[in-house]
N, C-alpha and C positions, 0 to 999 in steps of 0.2 A: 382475581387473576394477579398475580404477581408479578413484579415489572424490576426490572434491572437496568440501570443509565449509565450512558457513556459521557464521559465530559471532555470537552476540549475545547481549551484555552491558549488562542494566540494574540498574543502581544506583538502592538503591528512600529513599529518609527513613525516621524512626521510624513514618510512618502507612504503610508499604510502597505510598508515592508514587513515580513512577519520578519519578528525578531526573535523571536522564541513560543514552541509549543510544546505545550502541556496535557497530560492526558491522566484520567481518572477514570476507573474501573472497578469500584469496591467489590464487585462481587467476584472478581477475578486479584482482589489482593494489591492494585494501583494505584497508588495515590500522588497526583500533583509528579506526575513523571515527566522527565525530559526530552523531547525527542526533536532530530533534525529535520522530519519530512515524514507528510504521510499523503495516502494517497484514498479518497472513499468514493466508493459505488455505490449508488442505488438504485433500485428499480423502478421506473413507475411504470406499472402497470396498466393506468387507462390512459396514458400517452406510447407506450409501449418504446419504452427508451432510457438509457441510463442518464442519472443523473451524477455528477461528479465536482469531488471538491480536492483537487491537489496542492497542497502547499508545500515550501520547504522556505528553513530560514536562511536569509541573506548566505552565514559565513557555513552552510552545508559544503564541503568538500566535491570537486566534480568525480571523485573516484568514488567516494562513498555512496555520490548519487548512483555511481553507474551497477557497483554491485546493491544498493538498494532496487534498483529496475530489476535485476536479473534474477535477486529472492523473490521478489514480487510476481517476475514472471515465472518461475518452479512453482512457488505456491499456487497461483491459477491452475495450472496445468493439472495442479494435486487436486484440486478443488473442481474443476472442471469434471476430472474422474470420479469424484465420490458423489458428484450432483446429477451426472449423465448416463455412468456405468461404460461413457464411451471409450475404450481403451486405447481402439484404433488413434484417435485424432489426440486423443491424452499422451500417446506415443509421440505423434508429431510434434505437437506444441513443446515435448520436451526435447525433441531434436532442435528445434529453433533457440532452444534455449541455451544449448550447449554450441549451438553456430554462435548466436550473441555474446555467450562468455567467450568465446575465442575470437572473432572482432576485436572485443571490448578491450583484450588482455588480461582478462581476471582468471583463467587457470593456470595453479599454482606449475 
């Protein structure tokens, strides 16, 4: 079986602040990248419940967080459709998403 690894490396302050995270993907061409925030799911299946690990470093911008939520949440919505075939609620989730960016102030 062939097996392909994700790496990520955050460097945290003395208040175990992240200060910076890094991320490694060789098989997708990544190496020791820089990032301000990420956000991961997982499933477990015999507790039947996601697992989650969200971080972002200290100087992340709150605008950048905000259009990072809103890619995050398009993405879902894309993801949701190609995992469910559900269109209907794929519709919806992307309505929320364009109510969010207008909230937020992120259309140009």
């Amino acid at each position: 079986m062939k097996t392909s690894d994700i790496k990520i490396t955050v460097a945290l302050d003395e208040n175990n602040i992240p200060e910076k995270l890094l991320w490694t993907a060789q098989d997708g061409g990544v190496e020791q990248e820089e990032a301000k925030a990420m956000l991961l799911s997982v499933w477990d299946s015999k507790a039947k419940e996601t697992l989650r690990i969200d971080l972002w470093t200290k100087d992340m911008p709150v605008d950048e967080m905000k259009q990072f939520f809103h890619q995050t949440l398009v993405a879902m919505a894309d993801t949701f459709q190609r995992a469910t075939a559900d269109e209907k609620m794929s519709d919806t989730m992307r309505d929320f998403c364009e109510y969010f960016a207008e909230k937020m102030d992120l259309k140009a």
